[in-house]
HTML snippet that shows the backbone in 3Dmol.js (N, CA, C, O; Angstrom):
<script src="https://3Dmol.org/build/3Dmol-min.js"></script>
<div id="view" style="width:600px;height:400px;position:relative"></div>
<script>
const pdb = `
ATOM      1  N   UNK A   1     -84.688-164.707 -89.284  1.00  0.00           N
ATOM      2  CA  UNK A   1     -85.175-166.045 -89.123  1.00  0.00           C
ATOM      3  C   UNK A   1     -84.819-166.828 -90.375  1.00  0.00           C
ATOM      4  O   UNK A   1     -84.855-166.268 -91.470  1.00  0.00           O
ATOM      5  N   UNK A   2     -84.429-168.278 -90.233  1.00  0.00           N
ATOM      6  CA  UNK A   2     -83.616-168.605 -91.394  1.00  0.00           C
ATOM      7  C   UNK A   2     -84.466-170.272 -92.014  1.00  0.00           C
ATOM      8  O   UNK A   2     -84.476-171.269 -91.293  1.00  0.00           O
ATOM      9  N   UNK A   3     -84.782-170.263 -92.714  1.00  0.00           N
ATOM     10  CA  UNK A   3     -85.844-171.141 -93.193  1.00  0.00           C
ATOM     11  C   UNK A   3     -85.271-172.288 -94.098  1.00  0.00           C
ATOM     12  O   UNK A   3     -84.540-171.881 -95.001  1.00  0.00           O
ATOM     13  N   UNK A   4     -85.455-173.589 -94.032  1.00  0.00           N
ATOM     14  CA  UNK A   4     -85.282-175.018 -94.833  1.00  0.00           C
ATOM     15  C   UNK A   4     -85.619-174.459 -96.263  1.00  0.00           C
ATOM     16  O   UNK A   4     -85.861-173.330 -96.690  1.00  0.00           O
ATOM     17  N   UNK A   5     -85.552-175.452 -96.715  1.00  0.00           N
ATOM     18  CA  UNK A   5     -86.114-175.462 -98.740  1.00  0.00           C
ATOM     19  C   UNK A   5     -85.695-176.791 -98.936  1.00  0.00           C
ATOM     20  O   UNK A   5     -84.803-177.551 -98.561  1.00  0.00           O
ATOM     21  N   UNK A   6     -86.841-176.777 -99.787  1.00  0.00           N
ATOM     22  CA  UNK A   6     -87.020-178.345-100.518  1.00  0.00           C
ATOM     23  C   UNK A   6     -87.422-178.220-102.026  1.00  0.00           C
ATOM     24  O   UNK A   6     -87.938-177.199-102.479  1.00  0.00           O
ATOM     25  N   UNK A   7     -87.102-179.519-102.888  1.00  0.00           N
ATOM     26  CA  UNK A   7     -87.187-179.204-103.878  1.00  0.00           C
ATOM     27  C   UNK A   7     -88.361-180.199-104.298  1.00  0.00           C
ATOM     28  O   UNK A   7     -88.303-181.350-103.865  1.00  0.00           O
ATOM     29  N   UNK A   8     -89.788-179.691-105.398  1.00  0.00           N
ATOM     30  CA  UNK A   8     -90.469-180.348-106.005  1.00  0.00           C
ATOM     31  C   UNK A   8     -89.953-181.759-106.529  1.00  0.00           C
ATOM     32  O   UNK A   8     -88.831-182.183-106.252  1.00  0.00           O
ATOM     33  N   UNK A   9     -90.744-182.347-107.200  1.00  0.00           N
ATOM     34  CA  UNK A   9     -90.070-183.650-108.033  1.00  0.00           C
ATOM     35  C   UNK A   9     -89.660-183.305-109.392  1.00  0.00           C
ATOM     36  O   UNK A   9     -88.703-183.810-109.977  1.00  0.00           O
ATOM     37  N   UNK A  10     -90.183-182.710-109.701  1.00  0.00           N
ATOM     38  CA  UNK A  10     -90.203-182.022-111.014  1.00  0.00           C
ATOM     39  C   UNK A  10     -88.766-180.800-111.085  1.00  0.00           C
ATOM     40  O   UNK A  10     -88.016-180.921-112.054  1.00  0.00           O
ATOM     41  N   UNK A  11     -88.533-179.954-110.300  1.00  0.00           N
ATOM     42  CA  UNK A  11     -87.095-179.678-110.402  1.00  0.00           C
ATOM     43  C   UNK A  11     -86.267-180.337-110.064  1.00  0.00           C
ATOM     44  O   UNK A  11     -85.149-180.338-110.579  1.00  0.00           O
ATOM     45  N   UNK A  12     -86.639-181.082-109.079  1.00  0.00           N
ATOM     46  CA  UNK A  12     -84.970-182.325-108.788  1.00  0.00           C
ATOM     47  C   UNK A  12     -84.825-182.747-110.372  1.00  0.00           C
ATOM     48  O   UNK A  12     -83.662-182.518-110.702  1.00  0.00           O
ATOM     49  N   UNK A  13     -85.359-183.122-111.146  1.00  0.00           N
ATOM     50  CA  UNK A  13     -85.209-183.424-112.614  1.00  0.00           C
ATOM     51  C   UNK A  13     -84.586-182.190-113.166  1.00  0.00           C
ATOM     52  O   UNK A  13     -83.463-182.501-113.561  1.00  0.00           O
ATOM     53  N   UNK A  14     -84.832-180.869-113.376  1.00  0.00           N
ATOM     54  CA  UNK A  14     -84.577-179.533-113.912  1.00  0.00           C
ATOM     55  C   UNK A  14     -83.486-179.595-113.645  1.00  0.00           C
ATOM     56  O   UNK A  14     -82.570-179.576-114.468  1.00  0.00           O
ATOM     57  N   UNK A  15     -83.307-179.726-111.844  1.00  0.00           N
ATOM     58  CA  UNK A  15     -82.015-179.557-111.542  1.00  0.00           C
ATOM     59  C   UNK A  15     -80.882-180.632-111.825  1.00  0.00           C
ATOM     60  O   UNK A  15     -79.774-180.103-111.916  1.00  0.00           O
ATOM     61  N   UNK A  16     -80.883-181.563-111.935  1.00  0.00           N
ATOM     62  CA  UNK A  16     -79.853-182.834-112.416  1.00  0.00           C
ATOM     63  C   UNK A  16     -79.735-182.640-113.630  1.00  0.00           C
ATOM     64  O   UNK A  16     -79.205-183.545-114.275  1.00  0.00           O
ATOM     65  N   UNK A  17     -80.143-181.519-114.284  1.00  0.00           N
ATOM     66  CA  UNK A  17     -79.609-181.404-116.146  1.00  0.00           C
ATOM     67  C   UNK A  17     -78.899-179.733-116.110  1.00  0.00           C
ATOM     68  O   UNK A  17     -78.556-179.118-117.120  1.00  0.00           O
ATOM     69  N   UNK A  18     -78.804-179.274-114.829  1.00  0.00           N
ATOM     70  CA  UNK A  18     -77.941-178.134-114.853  1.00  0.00           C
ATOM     71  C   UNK A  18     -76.325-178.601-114.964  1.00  0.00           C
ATOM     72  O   UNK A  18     -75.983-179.713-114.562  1.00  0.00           O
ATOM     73  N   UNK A  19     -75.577-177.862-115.416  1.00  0.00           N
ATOM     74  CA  UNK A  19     -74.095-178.626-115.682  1.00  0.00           C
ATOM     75  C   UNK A  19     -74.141-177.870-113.959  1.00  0.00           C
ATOM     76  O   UNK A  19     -74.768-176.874-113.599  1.00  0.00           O
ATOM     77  N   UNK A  20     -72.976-179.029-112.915  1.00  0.00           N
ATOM     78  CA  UNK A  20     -72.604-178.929-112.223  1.00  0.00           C
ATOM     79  C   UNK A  20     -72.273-177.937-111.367  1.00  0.00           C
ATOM     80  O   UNK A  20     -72.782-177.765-110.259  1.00  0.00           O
ATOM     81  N   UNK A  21     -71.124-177.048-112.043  1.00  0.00           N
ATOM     82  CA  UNK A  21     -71.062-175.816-111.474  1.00  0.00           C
ATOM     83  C   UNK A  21     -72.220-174.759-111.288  1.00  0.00           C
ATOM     84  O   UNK A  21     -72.365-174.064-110.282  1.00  0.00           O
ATOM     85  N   UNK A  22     -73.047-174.741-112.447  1.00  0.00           N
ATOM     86  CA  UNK A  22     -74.243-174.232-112.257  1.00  0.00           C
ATOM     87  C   UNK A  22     -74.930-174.768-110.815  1.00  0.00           C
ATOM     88  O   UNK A  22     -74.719-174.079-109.817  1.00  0.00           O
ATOM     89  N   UNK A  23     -75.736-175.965-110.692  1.00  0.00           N
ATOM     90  CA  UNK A  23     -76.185-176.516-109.713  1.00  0.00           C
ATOM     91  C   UNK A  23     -75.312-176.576-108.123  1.00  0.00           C
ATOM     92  O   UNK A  23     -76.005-176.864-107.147  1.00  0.00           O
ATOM     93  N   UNK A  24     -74.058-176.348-107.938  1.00  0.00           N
ATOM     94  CA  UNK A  24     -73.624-175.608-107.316  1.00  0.00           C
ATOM     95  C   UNK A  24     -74.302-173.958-106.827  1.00  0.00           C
ATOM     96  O   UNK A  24     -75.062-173.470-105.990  1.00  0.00           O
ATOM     97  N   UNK A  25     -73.611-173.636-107.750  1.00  0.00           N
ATOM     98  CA  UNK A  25     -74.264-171.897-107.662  1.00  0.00           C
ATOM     99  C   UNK A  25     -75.648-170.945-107.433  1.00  0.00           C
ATOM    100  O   UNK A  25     -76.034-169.810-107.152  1.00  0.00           O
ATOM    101  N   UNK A  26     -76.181-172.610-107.854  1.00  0.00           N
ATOM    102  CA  UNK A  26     -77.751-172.477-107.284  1.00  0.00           C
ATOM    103  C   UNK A  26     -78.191-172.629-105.845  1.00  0.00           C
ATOM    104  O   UNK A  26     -79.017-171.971-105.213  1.00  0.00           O
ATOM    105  N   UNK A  27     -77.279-173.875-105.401  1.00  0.00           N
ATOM    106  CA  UNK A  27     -77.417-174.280-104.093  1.00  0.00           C
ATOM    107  C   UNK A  27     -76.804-172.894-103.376  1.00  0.00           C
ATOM    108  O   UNK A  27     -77.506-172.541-102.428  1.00  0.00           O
ATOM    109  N   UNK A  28     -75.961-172.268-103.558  1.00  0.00           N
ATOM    110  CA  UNK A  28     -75.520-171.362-102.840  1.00  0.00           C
ATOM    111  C   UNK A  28     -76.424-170.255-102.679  1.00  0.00           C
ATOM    112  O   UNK A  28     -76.537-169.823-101.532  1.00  0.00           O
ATOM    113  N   UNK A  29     -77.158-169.653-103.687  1.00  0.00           N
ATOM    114  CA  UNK A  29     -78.145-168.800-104.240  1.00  0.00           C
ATOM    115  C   UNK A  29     -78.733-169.171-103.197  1.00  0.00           C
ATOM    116  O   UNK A  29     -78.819-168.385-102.253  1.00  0.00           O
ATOM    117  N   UNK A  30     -79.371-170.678-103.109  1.00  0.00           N
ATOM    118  CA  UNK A  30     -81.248-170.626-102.206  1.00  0.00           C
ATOM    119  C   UNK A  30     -80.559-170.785-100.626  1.00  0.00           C
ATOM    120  O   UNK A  30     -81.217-170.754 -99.585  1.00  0.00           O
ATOM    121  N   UNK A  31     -79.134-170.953-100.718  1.00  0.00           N
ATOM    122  CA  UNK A  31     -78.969-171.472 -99.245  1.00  0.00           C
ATOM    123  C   UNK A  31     -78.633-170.114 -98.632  1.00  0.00           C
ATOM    124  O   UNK A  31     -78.677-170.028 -97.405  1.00  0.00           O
ATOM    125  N   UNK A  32     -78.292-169.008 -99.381  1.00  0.00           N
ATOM    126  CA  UNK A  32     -78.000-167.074 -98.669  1.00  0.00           C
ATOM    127  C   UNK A  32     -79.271-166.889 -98.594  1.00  0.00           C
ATOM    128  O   UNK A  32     -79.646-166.288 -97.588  1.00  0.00           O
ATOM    129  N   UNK A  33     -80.442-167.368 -99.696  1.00  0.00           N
ATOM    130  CA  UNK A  33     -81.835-166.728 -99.823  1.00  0.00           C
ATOM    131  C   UNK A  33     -82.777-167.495 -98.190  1.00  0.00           C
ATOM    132  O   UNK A  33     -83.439-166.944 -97.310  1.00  0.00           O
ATOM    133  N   UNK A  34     -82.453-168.705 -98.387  1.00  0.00           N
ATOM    134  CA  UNK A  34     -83.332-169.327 -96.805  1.00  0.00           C
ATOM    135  C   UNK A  34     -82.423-168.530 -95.828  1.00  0.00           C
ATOM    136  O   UNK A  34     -83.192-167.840 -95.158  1.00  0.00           O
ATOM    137  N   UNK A  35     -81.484-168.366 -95.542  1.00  0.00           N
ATOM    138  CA  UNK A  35     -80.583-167.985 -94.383  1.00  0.00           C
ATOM    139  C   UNK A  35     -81.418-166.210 -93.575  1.00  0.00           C
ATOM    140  O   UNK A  35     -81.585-165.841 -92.412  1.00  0.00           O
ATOM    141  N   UNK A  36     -81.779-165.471 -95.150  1.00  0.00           N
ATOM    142  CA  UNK A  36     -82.035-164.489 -94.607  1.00  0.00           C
ATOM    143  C   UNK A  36     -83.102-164.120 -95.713  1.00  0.00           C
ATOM    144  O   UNK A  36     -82.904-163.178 -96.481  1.00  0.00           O
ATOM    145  N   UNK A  37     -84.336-164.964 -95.766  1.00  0.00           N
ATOM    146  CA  UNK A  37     -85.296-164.346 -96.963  1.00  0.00           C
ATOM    147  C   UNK A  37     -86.232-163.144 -96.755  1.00  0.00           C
ATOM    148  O   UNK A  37     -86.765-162.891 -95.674  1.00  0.00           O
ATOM    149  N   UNK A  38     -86.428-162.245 -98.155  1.00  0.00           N
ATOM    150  CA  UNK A  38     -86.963-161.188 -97.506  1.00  0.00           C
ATOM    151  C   UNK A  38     -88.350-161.113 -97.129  1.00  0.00           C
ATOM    152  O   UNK A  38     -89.135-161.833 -97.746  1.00  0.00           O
ATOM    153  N   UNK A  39     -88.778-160.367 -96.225  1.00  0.00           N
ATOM    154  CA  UNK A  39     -90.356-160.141 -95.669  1.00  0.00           C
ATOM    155  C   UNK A  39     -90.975-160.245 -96.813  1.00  0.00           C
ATOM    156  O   UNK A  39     -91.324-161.290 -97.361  1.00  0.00           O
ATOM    157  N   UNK A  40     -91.077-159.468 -97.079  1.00  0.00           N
ATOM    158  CA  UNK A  40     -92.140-158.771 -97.907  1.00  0.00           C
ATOM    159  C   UNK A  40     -92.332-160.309 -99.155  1.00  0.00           C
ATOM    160  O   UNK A  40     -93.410-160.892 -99.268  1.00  0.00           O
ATOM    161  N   UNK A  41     -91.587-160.547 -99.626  1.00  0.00           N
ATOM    162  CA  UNK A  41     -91.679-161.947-100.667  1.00  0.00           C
ATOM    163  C   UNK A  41     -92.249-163.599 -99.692  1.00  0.00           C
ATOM    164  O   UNK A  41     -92.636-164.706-100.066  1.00  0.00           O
ATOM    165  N   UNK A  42     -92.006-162.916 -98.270  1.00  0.00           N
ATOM    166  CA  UNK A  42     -92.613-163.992 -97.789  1.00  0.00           C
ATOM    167  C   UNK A  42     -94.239-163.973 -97.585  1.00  0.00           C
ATOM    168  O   UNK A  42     -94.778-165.030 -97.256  1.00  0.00           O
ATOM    169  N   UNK A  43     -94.757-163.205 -97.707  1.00  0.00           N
ATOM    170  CA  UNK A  43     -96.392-162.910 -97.436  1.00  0.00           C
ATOM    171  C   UNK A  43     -96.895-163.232 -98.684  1.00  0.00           C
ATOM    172  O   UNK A  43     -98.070-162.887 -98.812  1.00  0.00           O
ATOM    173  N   UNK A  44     -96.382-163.803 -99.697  1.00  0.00           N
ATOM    174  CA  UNK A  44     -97.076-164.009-101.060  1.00  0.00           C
ATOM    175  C   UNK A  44     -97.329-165.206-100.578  1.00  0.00           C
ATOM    176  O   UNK A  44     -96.370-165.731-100.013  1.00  0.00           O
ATOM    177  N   UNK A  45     -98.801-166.114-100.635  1.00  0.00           N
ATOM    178  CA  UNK A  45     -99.035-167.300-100.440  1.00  0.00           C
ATOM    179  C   UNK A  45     -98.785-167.796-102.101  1.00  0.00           C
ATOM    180  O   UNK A  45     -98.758-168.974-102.458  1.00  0.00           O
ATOM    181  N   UNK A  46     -98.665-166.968-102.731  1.00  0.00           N
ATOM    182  CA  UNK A  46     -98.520-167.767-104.353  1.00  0.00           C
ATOM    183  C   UNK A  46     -96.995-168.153-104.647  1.00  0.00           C
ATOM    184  O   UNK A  46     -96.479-169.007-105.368  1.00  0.00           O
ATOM    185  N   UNK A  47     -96.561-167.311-103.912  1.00  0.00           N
ATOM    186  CA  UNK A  47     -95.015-167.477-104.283  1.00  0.00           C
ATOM    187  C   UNK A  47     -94.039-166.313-104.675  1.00  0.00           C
ATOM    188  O   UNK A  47     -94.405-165.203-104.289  1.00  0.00           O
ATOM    189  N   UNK A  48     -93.016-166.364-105.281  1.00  0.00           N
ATOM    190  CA  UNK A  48     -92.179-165.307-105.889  1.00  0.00           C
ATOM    191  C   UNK A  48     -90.893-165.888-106.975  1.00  0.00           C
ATOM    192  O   UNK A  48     -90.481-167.044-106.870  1.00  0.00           O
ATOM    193  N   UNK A  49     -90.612-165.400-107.497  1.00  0.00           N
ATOM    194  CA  UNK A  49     -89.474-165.428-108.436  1.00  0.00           C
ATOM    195  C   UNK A  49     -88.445-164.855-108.125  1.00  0.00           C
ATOM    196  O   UNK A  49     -88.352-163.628-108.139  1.00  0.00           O
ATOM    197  N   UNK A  50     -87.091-165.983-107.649  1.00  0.00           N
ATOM    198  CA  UNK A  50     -86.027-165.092-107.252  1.00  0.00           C
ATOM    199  C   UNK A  50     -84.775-165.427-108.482  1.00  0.00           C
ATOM    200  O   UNK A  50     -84.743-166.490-109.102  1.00  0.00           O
ATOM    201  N   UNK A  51     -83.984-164.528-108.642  1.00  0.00           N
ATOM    202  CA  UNK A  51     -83.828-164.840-109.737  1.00  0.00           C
ATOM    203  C   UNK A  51     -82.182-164.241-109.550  1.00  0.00           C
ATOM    204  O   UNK A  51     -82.053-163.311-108.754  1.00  0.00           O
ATOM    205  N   UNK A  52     -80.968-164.737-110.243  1.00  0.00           N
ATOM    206  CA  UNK A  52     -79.531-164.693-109.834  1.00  0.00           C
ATOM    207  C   UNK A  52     -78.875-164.720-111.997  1.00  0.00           C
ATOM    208  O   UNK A  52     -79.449-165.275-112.934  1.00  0.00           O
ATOM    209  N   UNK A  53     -77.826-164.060-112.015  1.00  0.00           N
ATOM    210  CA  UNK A  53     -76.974-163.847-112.642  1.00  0.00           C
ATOM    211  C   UNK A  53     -75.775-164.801-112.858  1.00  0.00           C
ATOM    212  O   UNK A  53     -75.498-165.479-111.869  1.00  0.00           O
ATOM    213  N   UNK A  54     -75.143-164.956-113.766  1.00  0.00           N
ATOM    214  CA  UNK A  54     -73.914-166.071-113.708  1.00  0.00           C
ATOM    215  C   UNK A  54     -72.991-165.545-115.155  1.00  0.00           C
ATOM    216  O   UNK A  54     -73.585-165.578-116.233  1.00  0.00           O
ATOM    217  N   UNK A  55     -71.962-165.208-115.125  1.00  0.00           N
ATOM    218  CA  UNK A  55     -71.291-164.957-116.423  1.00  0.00           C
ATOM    219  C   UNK A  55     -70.345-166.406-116.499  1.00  0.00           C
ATOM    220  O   UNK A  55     -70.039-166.943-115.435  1.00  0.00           O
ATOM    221  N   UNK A  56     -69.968-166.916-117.610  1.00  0.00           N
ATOM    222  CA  UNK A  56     -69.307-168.111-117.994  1.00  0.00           C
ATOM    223  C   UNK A  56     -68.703-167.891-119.029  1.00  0.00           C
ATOM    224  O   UNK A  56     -69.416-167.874-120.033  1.00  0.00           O
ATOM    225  N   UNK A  57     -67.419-167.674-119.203  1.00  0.00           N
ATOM    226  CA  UNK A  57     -67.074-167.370-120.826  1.00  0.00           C
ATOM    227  C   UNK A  57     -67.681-166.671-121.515  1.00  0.00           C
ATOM    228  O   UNK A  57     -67.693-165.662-120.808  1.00  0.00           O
ATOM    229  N   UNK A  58     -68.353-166.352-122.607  1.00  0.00           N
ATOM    230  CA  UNK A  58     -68.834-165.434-123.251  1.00  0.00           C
ATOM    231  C   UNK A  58     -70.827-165.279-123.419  1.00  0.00           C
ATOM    232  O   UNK A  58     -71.696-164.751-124.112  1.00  0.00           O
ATOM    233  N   UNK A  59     -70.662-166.019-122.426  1.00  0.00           N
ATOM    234  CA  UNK A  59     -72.480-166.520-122.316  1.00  0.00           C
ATOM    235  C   UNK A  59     -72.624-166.187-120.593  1.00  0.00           C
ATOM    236  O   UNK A  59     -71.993-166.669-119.653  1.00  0.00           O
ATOM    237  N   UNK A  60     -73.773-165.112-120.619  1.00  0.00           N
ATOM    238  CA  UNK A  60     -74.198-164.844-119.414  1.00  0.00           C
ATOM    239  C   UNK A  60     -75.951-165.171-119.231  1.00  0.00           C
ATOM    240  O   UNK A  60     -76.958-164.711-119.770  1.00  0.00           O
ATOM    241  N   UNK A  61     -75.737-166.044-118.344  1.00  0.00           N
ATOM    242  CA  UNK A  61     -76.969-167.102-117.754  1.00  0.00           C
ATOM    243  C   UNK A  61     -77.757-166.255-116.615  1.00  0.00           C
ATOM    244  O   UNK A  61     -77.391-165.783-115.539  1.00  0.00           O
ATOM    245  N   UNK A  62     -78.881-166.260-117.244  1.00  0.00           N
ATOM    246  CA  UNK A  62     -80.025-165.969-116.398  1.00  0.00           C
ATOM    247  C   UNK A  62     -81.366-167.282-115.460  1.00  0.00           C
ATOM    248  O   UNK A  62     -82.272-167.966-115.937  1.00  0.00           O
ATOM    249  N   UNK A  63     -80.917-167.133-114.183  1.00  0.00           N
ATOM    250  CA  UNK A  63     -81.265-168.332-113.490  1.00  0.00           C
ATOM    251  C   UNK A  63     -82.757-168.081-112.962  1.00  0.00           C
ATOM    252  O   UNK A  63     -82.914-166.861-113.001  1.00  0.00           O
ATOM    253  N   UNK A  64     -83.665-168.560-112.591  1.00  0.00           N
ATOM    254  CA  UNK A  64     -85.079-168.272-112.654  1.00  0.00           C
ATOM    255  C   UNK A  64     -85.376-169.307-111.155  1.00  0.00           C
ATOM    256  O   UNK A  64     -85.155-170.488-111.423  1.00  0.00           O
ATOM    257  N   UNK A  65     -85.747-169.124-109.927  1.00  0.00           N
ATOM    258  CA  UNK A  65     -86.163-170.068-109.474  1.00  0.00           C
ATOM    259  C   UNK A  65     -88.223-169.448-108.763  1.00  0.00           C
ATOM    260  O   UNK A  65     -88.744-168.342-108.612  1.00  0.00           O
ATOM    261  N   UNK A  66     -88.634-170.652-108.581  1.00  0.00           N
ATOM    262  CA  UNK A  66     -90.278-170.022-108.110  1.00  0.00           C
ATOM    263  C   UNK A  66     -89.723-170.640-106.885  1.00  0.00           C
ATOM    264  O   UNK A  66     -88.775-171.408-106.722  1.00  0.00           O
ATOM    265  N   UNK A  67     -90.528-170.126-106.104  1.00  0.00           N
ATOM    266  CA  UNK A  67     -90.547-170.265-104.834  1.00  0.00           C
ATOM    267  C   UNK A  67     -91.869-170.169-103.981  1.00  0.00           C
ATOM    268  O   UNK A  67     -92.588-169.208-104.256  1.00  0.00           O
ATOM    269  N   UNK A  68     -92.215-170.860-103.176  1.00  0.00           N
ATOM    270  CA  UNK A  68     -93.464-171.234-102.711  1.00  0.00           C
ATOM    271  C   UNK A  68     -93.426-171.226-100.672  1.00  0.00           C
ATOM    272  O   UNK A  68     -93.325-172.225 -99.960  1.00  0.00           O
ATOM    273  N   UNK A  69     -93.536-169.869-100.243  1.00  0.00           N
ATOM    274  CA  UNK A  69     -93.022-170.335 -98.691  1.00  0.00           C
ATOM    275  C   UNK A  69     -94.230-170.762 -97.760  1.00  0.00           C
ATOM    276  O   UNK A  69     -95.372-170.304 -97.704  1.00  0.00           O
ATOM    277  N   UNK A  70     -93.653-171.734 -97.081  1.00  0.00           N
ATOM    278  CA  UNK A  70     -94.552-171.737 -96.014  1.00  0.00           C
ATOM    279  C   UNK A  70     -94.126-171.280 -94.941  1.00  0.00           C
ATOM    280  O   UNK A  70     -93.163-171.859 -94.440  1.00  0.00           O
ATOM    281  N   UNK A  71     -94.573-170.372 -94.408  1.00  0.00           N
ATOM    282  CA  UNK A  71     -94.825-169.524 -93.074  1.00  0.00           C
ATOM    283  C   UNK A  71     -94.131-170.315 -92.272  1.00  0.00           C
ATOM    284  O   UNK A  71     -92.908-170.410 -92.176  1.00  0.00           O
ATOM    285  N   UNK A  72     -95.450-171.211 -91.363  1.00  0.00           N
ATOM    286  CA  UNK A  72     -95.855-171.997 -91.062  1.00  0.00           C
ATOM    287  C   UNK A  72     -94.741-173.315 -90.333  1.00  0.00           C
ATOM    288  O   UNK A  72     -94.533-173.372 -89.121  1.00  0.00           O
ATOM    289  N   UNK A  73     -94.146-174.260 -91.307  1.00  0.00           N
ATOM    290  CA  UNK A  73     -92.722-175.035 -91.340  1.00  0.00           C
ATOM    291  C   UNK A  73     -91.704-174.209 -91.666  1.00  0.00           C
ATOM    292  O   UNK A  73     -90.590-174.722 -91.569  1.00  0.00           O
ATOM    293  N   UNK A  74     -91.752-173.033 -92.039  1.00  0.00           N
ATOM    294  CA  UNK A  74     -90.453-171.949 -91.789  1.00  0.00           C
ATOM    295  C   UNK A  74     -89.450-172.878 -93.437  1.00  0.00           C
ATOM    296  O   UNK A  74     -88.235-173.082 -93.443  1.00  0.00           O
ATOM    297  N   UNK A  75     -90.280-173.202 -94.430  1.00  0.00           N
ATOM    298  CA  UNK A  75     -89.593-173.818 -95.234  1.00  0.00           C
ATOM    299  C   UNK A  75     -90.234-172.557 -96.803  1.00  0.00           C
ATOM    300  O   UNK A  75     -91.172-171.760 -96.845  1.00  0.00           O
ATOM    301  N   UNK A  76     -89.035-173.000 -97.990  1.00  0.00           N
ATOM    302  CA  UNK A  76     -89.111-172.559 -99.013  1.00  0.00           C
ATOM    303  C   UNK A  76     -89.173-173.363-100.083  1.00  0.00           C
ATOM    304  O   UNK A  76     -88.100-173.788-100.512  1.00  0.00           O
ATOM    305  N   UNK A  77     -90.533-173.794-100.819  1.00  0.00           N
ATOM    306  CA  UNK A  77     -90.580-174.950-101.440  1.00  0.00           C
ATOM    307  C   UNK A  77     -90.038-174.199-102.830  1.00  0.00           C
ATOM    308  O   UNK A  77     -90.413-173.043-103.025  1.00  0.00           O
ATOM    309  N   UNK A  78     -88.958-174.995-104.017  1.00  0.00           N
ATOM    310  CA  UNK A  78     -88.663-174.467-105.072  1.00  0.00           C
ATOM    311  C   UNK A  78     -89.481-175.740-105.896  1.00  0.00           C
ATOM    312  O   UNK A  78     -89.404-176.957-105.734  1.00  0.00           O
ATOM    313  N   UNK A  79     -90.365-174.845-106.932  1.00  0.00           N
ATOM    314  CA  UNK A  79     -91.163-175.479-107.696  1.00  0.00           C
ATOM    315  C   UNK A  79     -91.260-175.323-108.940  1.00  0.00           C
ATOM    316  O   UNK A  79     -92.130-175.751-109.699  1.00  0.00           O
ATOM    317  N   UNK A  80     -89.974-174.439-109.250  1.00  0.00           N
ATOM    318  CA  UNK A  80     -89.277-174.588-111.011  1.00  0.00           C
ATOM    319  C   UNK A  80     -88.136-173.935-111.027  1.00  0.00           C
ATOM    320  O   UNK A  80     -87.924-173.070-110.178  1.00  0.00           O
ATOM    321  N   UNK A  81     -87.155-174.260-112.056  1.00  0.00           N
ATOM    322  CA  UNK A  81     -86.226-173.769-112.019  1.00  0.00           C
ATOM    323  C   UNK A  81     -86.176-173.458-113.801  1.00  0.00           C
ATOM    324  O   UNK A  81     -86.356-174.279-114.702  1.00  0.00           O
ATOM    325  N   UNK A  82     -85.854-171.915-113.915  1.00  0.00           N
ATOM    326  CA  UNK A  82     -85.136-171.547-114.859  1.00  0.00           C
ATOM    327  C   UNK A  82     -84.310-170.940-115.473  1.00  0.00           C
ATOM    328  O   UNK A  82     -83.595-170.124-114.892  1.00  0.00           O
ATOM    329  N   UNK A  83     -84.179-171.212-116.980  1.00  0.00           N
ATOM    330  CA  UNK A  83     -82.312-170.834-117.408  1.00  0.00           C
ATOM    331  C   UNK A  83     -82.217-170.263-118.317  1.00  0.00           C
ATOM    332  O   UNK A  83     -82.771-170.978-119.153  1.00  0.00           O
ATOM    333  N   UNK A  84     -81.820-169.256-118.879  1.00  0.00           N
ATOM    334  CA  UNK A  84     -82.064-168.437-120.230  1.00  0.00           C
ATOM    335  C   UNK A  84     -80.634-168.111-120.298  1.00  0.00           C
ATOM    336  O   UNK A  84     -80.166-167.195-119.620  1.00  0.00           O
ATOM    337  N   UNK A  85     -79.478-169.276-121.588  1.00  0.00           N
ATOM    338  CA  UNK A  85     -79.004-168.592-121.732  1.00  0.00           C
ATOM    339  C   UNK A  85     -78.274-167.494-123.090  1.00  0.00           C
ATOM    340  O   UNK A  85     -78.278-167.916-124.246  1.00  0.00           O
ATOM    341  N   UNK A  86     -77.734-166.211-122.782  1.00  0.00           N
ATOM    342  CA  UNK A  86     -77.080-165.419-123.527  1.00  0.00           C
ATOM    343  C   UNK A  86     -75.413-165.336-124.295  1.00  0.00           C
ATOM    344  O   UNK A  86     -74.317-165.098-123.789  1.00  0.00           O
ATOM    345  N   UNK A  87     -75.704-165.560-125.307  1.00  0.00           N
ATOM    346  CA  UNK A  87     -74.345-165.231-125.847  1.00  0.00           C
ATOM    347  C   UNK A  87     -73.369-164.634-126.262  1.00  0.00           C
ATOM    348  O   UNK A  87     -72.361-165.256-126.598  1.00  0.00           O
TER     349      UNK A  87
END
`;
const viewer = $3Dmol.createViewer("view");
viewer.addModel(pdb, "pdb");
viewer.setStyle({}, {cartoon: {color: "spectrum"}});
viewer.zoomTo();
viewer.render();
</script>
């Protein structure tokens, strides 16, 4: 079953200061993750942390997103996004 996502107000901001390709790679990330999200992370009414990899030149980026599902509207609300990166 394959579920919408929407983004807080507060990451649409997070997200418009990711460099491009990043914010790309994200969209791809939540759009495989709604397509086929797993059970078990969906029964958390608090949420979950899904979280994706990215190497770039000599700095490998650690991507952080929360996630908030509702059952219910079959949607995945993202309600932070984060970035840690390594050099």
């Amino acid at each position: 079953m394959s579920y919408g996502y929407e983004f807080t107000e507060p990451v649409l901001r997070q997200f418009q200061q990711l460099d491009s390709w990043l914010g790309e790679e994200t969209l791809d990330e939540l759009e495989a993750l709604a397509a086929n999200p797993p059970a078990v992370q969906l029964r958390s009414p608090a949420g979950f942390v899904y979280d994706f990899i990215r190497v770039r030149g000599t700095s490998t980026l650690y991507i952080f997103l929360t996630i908030v599902p509702d059952l219910v509207a079959q949607r995945l609300s993202v309600t932070s996004v984060g970035l840690f990166v390594k050099s």
